[in-house]
PDB file as gemmi writes it, atoms N, CA and C in Angstrom:
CRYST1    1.000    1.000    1.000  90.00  90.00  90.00 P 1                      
ATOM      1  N   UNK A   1       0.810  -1.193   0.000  1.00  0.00           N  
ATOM      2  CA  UNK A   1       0.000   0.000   0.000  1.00  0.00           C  
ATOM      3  C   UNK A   1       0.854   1.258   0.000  1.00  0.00           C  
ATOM      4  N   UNK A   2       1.968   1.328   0.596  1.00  0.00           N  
ATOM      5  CA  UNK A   2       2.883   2.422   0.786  1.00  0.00           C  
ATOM      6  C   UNK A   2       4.079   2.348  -0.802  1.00  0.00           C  
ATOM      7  N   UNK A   3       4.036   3.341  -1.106  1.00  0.00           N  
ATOM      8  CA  UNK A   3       5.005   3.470  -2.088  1.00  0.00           C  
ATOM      9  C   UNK A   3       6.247   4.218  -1.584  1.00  0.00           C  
ATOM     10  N   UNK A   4       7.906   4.379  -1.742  1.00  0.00           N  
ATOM     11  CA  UNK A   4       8.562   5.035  -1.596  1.00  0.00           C  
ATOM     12  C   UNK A   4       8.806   5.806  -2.566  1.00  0.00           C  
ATOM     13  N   UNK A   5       9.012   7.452  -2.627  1.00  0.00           N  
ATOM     14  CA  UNK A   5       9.333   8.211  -3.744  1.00  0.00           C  
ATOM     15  C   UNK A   5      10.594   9.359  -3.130  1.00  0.00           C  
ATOM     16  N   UNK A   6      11.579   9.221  -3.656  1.00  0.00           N  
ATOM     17  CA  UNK A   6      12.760   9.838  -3.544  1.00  0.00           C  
ATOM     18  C   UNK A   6      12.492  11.150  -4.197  1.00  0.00           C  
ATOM     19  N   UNK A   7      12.265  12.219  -3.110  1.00  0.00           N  
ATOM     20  CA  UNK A   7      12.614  13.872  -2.778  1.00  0.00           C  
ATOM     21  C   UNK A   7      13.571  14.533  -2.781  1.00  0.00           C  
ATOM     22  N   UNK A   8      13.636  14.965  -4.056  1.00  0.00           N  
ATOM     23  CA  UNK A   8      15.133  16.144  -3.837  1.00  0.00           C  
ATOM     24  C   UNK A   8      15.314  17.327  -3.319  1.00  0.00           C  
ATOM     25  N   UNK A   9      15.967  17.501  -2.550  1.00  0.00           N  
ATOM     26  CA  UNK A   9      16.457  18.897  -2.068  1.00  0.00           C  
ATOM     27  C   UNK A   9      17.523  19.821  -2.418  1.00  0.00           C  
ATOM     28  N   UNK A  10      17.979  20.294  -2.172  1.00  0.00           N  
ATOM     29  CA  UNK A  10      19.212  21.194  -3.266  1.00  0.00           C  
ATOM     30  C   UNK A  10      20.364  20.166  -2.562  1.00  0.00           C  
ATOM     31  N   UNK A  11      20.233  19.969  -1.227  1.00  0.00           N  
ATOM     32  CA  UNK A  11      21.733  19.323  -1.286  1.00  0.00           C  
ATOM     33  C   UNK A  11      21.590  17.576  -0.541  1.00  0.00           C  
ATOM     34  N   UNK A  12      20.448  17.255  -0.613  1.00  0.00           N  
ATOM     35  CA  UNK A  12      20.741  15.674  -0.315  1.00  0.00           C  
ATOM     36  C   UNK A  12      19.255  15.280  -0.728  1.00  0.00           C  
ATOM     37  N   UNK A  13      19.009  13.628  -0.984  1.00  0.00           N  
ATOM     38  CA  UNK A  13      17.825  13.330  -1.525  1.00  0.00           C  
ATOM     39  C   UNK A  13      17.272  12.571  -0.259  1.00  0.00           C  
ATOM     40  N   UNK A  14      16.111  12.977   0.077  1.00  0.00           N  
ATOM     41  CA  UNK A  14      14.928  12.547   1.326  1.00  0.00           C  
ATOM     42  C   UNK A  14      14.385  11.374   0.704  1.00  0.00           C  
ATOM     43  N   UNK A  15      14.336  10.254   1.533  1.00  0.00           N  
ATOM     44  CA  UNK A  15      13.238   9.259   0.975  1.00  0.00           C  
ATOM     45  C   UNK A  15      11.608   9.614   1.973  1.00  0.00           C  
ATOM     46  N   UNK A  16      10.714   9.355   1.469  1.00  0.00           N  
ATOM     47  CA  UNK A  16       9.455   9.662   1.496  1.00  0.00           C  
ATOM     48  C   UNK A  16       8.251   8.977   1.514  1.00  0.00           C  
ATOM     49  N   UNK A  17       7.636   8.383   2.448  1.00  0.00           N  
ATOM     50  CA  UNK A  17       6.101   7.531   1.907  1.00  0.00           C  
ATOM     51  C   UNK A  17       5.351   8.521   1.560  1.00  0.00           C  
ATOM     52  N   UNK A  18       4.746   7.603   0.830  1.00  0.00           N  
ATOM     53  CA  UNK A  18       3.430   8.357   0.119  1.00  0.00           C  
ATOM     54  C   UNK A  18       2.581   6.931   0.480  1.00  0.00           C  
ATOM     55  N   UNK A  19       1.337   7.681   1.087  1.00  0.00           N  
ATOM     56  CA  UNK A  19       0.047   6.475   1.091  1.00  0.00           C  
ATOM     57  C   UNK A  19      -1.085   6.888   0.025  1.00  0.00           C  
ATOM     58  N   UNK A  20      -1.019   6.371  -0.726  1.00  0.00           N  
ATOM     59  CA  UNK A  20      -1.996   6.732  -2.095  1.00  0.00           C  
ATOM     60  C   UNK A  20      -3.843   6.959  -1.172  1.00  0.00           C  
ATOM     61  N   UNK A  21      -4.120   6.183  -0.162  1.00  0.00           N  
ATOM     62  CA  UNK A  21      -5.198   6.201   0.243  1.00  0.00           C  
ATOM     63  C   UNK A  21      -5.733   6.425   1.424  1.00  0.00           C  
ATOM     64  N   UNK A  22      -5.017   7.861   2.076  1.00  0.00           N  
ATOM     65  CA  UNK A  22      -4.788   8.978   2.962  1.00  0.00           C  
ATOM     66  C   UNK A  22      -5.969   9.615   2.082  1.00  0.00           C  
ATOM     67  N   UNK A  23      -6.579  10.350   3.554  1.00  0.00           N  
ATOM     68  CA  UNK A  23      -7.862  11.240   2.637  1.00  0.00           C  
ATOM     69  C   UNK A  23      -7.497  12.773   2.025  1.00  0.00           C  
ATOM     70  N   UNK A  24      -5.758  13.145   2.668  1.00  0.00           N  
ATOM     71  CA  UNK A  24      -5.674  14.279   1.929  1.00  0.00           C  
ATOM     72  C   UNK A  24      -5.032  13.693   0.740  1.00  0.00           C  
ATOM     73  N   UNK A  25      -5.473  12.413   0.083  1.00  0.00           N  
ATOM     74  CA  UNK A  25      -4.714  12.255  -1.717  1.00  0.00           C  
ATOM     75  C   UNK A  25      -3.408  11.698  -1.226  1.00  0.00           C  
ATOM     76  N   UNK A  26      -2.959  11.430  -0.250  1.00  0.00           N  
ATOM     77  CA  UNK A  26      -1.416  11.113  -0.422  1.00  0.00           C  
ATOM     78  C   UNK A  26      -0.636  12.262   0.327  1.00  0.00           C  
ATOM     79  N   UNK A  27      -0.340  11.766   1.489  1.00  0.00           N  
ATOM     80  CA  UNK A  27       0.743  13.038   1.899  1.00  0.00           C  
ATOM     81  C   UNK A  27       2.286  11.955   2.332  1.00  0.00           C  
ATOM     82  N   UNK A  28       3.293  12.898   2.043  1.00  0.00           N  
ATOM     83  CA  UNK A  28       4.240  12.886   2.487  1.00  0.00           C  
ATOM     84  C   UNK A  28       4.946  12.797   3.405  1.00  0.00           C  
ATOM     85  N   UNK A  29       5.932  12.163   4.370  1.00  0.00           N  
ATOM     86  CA  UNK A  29       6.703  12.249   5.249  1.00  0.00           C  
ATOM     87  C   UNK A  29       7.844  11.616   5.057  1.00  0.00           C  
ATOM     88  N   UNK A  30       8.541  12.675   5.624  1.00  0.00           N  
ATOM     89  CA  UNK A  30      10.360  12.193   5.547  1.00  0.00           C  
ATOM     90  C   UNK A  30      10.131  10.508   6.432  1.00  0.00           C  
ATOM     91  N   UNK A  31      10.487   9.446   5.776  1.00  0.00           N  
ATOM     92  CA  UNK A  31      10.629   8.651   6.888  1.00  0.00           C  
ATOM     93  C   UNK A  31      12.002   8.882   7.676  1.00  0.00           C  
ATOM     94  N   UNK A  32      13.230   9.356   7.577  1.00  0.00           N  
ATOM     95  CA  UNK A  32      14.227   9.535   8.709  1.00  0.00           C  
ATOM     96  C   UNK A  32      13.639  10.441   9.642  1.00  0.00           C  
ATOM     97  N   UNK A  33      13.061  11.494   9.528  1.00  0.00           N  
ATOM     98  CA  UNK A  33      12.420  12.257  10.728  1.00  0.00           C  
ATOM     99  C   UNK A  33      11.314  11.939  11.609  1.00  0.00           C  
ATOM    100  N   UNK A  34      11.051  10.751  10.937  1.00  0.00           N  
ATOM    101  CA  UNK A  34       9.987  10.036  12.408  1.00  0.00           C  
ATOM    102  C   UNK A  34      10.520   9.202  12.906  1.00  0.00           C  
ATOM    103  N   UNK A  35      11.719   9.013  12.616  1.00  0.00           N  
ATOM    104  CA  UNK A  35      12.426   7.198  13.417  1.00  0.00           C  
ATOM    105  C   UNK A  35      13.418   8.101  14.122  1.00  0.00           C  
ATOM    106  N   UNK A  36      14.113   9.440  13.664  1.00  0.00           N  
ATOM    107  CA  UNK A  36      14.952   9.945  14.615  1.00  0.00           C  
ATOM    108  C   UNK A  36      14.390  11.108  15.843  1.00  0.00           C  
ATOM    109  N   UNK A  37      15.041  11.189  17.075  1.00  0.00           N  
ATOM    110  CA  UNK A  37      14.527  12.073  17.977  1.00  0.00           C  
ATOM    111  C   UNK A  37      15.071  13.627  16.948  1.00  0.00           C  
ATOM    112  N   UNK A  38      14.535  14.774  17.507  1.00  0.00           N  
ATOM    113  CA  UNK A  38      14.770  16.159  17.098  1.00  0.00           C  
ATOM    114  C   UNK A  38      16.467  16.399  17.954  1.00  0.00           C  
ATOM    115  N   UNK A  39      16.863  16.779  17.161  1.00  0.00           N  
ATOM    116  CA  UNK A  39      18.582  17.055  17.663  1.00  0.00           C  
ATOM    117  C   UNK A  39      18.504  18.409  18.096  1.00  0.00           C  
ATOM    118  N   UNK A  40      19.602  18.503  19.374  1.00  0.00           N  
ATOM    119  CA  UNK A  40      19.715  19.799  20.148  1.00  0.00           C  
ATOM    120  C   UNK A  40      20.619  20.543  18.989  1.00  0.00           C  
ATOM    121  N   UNK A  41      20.290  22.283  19.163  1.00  0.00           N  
ATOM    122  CA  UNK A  41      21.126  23.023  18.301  1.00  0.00           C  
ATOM    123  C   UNK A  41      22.115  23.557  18.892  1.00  0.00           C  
ATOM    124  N   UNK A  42      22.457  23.692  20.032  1.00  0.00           N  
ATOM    125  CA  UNK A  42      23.886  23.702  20.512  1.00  0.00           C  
ATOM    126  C   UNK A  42      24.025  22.558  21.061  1.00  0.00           C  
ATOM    127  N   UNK A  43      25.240  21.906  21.332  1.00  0.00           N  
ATOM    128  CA  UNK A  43      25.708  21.328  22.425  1.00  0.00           C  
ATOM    129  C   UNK A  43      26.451  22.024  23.436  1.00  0.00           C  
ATOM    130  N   UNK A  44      26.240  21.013  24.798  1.00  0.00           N  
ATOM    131  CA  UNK A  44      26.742  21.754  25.713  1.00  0.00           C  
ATOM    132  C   UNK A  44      28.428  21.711  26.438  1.00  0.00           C  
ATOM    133  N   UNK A  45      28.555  23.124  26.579  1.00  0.00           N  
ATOM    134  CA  UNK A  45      29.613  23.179  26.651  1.00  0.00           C  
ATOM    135  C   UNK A  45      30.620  21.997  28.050  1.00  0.00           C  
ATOM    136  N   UNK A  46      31.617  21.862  27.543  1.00  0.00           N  
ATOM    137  CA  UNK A  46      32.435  20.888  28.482  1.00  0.00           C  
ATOM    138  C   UNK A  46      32.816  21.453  29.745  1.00  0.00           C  
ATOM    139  N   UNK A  47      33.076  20.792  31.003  1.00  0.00           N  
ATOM    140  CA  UNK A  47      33.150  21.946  32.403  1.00  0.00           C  
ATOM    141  C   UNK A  47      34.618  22.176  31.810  1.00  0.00           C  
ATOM    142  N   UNK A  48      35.032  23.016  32.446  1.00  0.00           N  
ATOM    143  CA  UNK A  48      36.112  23.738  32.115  1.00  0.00           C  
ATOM    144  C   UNK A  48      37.701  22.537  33.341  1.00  0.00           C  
ATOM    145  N   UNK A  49      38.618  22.086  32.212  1.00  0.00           N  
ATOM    146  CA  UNK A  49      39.677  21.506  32.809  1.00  0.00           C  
ATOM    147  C   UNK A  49      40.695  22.200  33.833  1.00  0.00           C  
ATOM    148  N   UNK A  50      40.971  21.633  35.377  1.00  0.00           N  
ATOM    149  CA  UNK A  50      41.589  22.458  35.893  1.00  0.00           C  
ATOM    150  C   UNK A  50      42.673  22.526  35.670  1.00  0.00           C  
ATOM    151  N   UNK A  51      43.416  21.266  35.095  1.00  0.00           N  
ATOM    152  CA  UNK A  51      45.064  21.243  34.360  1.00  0.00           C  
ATOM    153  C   UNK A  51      45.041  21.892  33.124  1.00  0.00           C  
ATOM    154  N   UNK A  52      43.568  22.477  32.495  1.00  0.00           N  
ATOM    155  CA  UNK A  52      44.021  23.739  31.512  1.00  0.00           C  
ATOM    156  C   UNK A  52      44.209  24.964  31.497  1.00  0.00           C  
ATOM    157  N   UNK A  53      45.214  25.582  31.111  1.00  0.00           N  
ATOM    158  CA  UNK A  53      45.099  27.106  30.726  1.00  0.00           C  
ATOM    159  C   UNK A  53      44.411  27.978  29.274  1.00  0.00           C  
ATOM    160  N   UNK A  54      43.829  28.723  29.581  1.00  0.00           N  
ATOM    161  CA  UNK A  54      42.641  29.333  28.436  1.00  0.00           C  
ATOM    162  C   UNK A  54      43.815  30.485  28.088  1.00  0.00           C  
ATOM    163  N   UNK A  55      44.616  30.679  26.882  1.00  0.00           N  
ATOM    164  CA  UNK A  55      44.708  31.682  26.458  1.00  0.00           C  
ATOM    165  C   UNK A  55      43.542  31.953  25.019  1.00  0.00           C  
ATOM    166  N   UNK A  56      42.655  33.075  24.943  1.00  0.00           N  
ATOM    167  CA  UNK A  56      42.132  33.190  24.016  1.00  0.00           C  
ATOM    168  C   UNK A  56      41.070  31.778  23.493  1.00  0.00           C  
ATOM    169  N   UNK A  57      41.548  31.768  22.284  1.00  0.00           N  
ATOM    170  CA  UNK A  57      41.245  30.187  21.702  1.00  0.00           C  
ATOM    171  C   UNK A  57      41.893  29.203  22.203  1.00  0.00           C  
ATOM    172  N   UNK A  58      42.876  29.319  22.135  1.00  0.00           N  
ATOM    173  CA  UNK A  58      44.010  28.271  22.754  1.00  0.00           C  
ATOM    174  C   UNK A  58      43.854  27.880  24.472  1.00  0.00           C  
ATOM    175  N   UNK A  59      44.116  26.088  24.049  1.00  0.00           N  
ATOM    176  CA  UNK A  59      44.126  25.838  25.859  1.00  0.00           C  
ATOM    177  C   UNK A  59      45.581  25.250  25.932  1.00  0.00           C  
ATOM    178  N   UNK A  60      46.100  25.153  26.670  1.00  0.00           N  
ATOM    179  CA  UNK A  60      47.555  24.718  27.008  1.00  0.00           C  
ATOM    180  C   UNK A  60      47.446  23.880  28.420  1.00  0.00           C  
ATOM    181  N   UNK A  61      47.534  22.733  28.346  1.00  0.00           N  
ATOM    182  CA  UNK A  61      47.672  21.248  28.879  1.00  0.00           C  
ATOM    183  C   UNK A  61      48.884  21.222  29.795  1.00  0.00           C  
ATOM    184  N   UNK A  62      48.563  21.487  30.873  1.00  0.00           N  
ATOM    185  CA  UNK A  62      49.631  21.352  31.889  1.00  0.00           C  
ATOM    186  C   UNK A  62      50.089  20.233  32.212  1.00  0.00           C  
ATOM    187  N   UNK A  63      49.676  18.992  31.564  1.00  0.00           N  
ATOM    188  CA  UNK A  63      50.045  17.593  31.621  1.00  0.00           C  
ATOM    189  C   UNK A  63      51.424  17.353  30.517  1.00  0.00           C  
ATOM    190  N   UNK A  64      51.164  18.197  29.408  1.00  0.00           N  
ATOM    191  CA  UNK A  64      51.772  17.885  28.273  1.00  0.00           C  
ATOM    192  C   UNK A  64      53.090  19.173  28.766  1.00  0.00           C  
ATOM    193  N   UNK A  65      53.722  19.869  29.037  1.00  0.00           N  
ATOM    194  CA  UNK A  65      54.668  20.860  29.397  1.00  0.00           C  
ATOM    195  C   UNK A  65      55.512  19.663  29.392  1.00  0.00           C  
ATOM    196  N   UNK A  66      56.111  18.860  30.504  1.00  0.00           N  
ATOM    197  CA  UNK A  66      57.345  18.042  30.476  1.00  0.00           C  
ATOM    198  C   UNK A  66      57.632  17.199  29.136  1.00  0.00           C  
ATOM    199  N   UNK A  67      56.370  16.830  28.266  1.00  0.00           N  
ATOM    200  CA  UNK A  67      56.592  16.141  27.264  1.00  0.00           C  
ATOM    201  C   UNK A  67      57.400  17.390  26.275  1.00  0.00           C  
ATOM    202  N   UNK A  68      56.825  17.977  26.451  1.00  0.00           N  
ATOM    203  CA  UNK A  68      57.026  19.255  25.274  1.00  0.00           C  
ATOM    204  C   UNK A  68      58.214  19.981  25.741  1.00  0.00           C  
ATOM    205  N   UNK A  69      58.975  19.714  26.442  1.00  0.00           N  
ATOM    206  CA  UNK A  69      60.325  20.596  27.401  1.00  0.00           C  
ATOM    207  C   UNK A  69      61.420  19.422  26.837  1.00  0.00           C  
ATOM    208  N   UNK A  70      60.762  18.111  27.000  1.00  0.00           N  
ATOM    209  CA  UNK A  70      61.394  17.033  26.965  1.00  0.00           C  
ATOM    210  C   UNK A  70      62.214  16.521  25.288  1.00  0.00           C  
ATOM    211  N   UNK A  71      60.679  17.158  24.464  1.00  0.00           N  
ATOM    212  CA  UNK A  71      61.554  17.163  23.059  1.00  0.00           C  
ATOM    213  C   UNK A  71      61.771  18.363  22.714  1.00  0.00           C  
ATOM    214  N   UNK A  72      61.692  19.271  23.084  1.00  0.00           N  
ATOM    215  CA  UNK A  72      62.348  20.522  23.037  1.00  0.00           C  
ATOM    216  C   UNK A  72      63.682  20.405  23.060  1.00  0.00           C  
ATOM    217  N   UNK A  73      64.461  20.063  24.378  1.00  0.00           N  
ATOM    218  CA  UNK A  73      65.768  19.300  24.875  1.00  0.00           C  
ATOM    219  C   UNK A  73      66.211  18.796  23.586  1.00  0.00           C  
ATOM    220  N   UNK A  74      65.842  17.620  23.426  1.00  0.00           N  
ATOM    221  CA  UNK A  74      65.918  16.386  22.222  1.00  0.00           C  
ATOM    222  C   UNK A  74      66.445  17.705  20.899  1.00  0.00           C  
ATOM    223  N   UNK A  75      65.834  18.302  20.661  1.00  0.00           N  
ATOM    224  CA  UNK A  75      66.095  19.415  19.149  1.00  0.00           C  
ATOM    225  C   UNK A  75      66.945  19.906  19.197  1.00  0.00           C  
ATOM    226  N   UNK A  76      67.277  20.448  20.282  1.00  0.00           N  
ATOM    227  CA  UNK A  76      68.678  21.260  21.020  1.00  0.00           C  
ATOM    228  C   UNK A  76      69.801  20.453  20.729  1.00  0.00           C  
ATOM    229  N   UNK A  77      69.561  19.305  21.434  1.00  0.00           N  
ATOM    230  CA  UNK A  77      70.993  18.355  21.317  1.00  0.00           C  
ATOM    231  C   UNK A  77      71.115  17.795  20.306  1.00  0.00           C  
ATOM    232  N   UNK A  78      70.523  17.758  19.673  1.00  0.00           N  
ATOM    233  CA  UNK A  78      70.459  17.033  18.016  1.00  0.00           C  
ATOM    234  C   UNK A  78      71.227  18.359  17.031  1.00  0.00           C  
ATOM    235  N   UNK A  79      70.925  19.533  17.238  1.00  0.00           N  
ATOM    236  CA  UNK A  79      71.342  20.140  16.573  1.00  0.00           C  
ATOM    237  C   UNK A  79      72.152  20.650  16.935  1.00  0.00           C  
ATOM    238  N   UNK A  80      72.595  20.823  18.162  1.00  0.00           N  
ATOM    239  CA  UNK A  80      73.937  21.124  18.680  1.00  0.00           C  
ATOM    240  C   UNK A  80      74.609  19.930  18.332  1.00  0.00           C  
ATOM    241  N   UNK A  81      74.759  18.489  18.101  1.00  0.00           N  
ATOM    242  CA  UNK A  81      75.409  17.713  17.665  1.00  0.00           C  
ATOM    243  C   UNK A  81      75.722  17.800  16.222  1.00  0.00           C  
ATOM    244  N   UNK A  82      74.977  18.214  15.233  1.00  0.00           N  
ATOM    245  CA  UNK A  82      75.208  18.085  13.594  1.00  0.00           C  
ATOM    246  C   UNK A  82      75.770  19.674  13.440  1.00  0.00           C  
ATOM    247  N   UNK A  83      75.834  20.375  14.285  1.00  0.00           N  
ATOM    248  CA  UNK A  83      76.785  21.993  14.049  1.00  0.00           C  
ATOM    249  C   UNK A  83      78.120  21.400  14.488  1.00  0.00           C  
ATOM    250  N   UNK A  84      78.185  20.432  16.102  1.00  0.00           N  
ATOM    251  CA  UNK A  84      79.699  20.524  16.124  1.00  0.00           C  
ATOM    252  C   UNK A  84      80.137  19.080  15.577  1.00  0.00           C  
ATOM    253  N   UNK A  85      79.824  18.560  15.600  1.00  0.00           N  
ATOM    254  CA  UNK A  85      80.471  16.672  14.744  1.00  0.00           C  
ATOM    255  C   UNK A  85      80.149  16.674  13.268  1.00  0.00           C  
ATOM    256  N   UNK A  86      79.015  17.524  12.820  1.00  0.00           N  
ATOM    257  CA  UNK A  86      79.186  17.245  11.303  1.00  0.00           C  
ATOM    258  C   UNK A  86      79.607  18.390  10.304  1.00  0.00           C  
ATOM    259  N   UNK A  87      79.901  19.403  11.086  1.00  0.00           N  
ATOM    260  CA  UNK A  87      80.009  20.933  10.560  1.00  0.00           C  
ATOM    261  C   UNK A  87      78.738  21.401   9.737  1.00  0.00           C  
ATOM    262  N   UNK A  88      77.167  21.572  10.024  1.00  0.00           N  
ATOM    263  CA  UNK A  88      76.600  21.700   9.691  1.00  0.00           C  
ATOM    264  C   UNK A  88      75.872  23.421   9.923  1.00  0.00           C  
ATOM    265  N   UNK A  89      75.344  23.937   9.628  1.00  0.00           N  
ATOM    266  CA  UNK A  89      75.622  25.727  10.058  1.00  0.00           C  
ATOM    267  C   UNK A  89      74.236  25.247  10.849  1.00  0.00           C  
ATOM    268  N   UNK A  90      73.990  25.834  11.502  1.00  0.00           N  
ATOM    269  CA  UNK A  90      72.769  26.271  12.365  1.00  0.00           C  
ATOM    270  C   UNK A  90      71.263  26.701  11.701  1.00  0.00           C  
ATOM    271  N   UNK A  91      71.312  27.416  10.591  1.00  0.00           N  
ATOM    272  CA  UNK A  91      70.172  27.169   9.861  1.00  0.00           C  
ATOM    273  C   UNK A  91      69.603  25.369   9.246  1.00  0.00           C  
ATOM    274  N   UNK A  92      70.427  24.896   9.096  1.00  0.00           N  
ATOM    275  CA  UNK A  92      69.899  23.771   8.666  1.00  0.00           C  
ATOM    276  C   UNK A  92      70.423  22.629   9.875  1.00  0.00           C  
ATOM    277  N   UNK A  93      70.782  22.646  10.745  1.00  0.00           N  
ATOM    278  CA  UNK A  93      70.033  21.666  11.937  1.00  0.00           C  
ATOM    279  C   UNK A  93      69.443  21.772  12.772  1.00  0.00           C  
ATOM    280  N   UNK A  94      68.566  23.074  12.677  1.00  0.00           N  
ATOM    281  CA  UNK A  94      67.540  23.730  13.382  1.00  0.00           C  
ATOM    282  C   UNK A  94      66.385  22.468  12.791  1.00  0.00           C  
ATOM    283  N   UNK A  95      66.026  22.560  12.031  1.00  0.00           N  
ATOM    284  CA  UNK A  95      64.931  22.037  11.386  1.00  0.00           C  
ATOM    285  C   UNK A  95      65.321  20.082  11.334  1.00  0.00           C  
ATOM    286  N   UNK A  96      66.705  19.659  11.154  1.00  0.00           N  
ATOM    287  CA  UNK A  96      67.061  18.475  11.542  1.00  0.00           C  
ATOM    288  C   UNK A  96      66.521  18.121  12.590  1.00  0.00           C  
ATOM    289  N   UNK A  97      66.989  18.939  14.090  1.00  0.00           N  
ATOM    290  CA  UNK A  97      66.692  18.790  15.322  1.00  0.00           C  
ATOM    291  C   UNK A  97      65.471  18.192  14.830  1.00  0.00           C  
ATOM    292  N   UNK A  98      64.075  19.308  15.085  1.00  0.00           N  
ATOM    293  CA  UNK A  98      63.040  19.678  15.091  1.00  0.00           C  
ATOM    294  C   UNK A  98      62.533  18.259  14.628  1.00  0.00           C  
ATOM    295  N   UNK A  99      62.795  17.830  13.223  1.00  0.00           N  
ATOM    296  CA  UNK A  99      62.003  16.915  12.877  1.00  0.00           C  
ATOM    297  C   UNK A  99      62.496  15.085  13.547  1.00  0.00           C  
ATOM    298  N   UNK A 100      63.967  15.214  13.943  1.00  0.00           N  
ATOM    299  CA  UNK A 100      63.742  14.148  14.950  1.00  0.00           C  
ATOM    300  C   UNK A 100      63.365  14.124  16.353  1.00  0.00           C  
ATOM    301  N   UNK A 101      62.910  14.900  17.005  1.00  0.00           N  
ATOM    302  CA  UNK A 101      62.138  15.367  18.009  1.00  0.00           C  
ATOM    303  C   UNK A 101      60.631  15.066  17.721  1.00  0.00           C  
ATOM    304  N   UNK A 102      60.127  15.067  16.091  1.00  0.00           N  
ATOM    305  CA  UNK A 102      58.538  14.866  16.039  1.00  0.00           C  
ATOM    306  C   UNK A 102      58.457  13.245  16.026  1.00  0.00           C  
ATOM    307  N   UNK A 103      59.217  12.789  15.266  1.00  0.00           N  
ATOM    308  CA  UNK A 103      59.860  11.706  15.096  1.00  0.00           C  
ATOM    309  C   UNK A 103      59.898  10.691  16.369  1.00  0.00           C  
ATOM    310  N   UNK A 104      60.495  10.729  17.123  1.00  0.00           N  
ATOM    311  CA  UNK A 104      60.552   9.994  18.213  1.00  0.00           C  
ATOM    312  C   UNK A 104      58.997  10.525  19.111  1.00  0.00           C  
ATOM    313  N   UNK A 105      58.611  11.069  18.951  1.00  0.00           N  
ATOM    314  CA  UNK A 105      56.933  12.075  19.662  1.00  0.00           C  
ATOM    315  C   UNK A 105      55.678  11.030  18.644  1.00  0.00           C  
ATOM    316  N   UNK A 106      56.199  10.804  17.721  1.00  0.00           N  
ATOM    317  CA  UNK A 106      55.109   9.734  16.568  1.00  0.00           C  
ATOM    318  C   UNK A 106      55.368   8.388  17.397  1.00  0.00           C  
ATOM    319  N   UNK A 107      56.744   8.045  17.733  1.00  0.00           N  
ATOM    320  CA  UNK A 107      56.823   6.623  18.181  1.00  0.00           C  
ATOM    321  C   UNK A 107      56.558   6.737  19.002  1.00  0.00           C  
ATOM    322  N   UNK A 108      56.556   7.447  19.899  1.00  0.00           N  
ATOM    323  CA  UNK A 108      56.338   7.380  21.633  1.00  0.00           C  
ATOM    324  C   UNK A 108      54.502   7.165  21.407  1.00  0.00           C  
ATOM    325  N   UNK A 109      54.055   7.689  20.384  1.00  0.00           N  
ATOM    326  CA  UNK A 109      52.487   7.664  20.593  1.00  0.00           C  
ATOM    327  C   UNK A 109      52.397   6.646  20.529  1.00  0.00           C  
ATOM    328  N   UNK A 110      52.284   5.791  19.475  1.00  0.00           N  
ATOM    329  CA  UNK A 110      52.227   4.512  18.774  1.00  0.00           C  
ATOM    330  C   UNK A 110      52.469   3.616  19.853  1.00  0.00           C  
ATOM    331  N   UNK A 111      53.210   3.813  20.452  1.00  0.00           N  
ATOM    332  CA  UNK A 111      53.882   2.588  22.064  1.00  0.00           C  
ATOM    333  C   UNK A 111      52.525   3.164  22.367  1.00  0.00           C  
ATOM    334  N   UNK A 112      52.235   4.127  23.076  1.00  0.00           N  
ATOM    335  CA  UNK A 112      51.594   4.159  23.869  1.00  0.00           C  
ATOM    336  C   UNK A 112      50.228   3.794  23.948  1.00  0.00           C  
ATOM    337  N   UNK A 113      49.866   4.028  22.257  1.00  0.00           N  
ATOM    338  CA  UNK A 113      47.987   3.514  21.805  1.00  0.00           C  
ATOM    339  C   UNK A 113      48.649   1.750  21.805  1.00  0.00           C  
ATOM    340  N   UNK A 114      49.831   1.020  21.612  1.00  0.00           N  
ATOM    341  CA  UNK A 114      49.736  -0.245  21.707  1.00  0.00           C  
ATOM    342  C   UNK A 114      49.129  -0.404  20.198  1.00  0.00           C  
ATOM    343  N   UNK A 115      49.993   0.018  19.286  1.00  0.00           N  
ATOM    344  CA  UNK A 115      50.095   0.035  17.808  1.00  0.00           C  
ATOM    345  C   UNK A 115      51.035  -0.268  17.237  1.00  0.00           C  
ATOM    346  N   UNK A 116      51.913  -0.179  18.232  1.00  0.00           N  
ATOM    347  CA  UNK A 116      53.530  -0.471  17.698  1.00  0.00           C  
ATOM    348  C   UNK A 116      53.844  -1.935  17.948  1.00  0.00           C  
ATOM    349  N   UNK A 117      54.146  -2.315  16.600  1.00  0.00           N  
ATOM    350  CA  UNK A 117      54.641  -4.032  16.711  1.00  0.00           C  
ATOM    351  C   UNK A 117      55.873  -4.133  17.545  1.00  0.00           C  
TER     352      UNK A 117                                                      
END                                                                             
């Protein structure tokens, strides 16, 4: 008795019953909007973390400081090593450092989600 007829909208297509023998002729309804509840238009905000700091937009994780001091360190000595053992100038083991510092920060994750073979 129910037919389905696919409704276009400008940006996604609604599927639709139609009951041919409804006394207004056939009316319409989205079937996803009667099987789903009505969704809230904000969500609510998260309580505020006490190990965070709010600058602006930005929050800064007082958990994460020693990690982040820690490969900080790591960049330093890396590139203080390829200026004096490899004669390398300081513009370019700035960025050496830097990227084995992210480097070992990728593996340390990986151990830690228990991803790493």
């Amino acid at each position: 008795r129910f037919a389905a007829i696919g409704v276009r909208s400008p940006r996604r297509v609604h599927l639709a019953m139609f009951n041919p023998s409804s006394p207004s002729g056939g009316s319409r309804q989205r079937a996803a909007g009667a099987m789903n509840p009505p969704r809230k238009s904000k969500l609510e905000p998260a309580p505020p973390d006490p190990r965070a700091l709010k600058f602006g937009k930005y929050r800064v994780h007082l958990d994460r400081i020693p990690e982040f001091m820690m490969l900080l360190a790591l960049s330093a000595i890396v590139a203080f090593v390829c200026v004096e053992q490899f004669g390398m100038s300081r513009q370019a083991a700035l960025p050496m450092g830097l990227f084995v510092a992210l480097q070992v920060q990728k593996v340390g994750n990986k151990v830690m989600r228990g991803s790493f073979a």
